[in-house]
C-alpha positions as CSV (number, residue, x, y, z in Angstrom):
1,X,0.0,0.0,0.0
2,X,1.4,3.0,-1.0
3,X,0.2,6.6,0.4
4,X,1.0,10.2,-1.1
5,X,0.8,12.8,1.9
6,X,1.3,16.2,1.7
7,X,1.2,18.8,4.8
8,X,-2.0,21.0,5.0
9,X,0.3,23.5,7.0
10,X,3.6,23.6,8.5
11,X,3.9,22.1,11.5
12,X,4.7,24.6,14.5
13,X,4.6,22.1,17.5
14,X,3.9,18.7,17.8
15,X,-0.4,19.8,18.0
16,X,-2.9,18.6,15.8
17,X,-1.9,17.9,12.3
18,X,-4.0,18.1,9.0
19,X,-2.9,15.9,6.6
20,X,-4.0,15.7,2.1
21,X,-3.3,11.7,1.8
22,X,-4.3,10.0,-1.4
23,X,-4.2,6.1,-1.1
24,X,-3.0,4.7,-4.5
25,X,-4.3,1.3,-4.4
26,X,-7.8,2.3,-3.4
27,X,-7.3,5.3,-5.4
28,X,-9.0,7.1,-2.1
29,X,-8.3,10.9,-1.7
30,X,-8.7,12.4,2.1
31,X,-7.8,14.4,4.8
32,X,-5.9,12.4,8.0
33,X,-6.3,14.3,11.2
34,X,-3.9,13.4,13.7
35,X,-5.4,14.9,17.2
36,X,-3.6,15.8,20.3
37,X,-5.3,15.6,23.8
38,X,-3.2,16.5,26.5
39,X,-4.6,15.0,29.9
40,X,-3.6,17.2,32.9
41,X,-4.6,14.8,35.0
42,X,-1.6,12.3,34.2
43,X,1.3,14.5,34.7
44,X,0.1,16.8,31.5
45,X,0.7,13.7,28.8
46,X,-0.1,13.9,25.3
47,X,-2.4,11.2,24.0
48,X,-2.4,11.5,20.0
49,X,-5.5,10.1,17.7
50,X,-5.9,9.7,13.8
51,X,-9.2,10.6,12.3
52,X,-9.7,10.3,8.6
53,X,-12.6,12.6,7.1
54,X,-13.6,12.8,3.5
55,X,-12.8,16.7,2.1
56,X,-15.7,17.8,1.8
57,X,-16.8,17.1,5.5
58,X,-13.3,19.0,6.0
59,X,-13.9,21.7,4.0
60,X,-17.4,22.0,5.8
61,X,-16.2,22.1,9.0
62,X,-16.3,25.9,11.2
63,X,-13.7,27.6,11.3
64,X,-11.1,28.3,8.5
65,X,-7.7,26.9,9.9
66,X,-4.2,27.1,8.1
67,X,-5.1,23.9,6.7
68,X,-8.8,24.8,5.2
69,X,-7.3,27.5,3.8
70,X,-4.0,25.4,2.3
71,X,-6.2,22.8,1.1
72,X,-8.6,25.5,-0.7
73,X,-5.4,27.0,-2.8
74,X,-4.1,23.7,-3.9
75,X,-7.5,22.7,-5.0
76,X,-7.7,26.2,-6.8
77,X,-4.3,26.0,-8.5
78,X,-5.6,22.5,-9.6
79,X,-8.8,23.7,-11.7
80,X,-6.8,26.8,-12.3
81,X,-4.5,25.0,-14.5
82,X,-7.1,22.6,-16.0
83,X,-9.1,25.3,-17.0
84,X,-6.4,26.7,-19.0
85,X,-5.8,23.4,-20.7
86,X,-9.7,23.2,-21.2
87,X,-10.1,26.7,-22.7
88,X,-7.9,25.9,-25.3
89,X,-8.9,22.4,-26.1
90,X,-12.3,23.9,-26.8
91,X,-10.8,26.7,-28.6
92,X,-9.1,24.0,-30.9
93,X,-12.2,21.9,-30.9
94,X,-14.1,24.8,-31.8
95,X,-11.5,25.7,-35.1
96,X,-11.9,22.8,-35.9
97,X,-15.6,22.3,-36.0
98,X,-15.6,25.6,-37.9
99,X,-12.9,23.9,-40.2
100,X,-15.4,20.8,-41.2
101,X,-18.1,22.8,-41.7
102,X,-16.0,25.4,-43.8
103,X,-15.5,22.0,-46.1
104,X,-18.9,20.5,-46.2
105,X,-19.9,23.8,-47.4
106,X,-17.1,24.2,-50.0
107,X,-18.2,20.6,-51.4
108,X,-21.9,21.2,-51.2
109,X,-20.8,24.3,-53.4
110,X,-18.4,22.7,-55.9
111,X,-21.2,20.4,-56.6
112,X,-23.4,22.9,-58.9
């Protein structure tokens, strides 16, 4: 099983940690939350727990952490550059239409 992570925000202290984790063999793409709860009563100990929560249930959430707000631009800078590619794929798509048509009138013409 392999596992791509990638840090939703630098991490300061050893606190709670948001992490973008996409599974390859399930092809599975989520958040990990790795939780810290200190318990004063046992000497001030630090207990961790990992959570996993599907990214729209973390995007949902209240609140805007460093992470919500990490996880926000790389999903913008995504779509950003997929939109680029799809503007001019329909831009060529497009000429080219134009192209086909340009020819099926031409041959409809030379006809007469």
């Amino acid at each position: 099983m392999t596992f791509l992570k990638r840090d939703l925000y630098p991490e300061v202290a050893r606190t709670d940690r948001h992490t973008l984790v996409f599974d390859t063999d399930s092809k599975r793409l989520y958040v990990e939350l790795e939780l810290a709860h200190s318990d004063t009563a046992v000497g001030g100990t630090v207990d961790y727990h990992a959570a996993t929560m599907d990214i729209a249930d973390y995007l949902s959430q209240g609140g805007q952490t460093a992470g919500h707000r990490e996880l926000l631009r790389l999903l913008r800078t995504l779509f950003e550059e997929n939109s680029d590619h799809t503007e001019r794929t329909d831009e060529t798509l497009s000429a080219a239409s134009t192209y086909d048509k340009f020819r099926i009138w031409e041959n409809s013409h030379d006809c007469f």
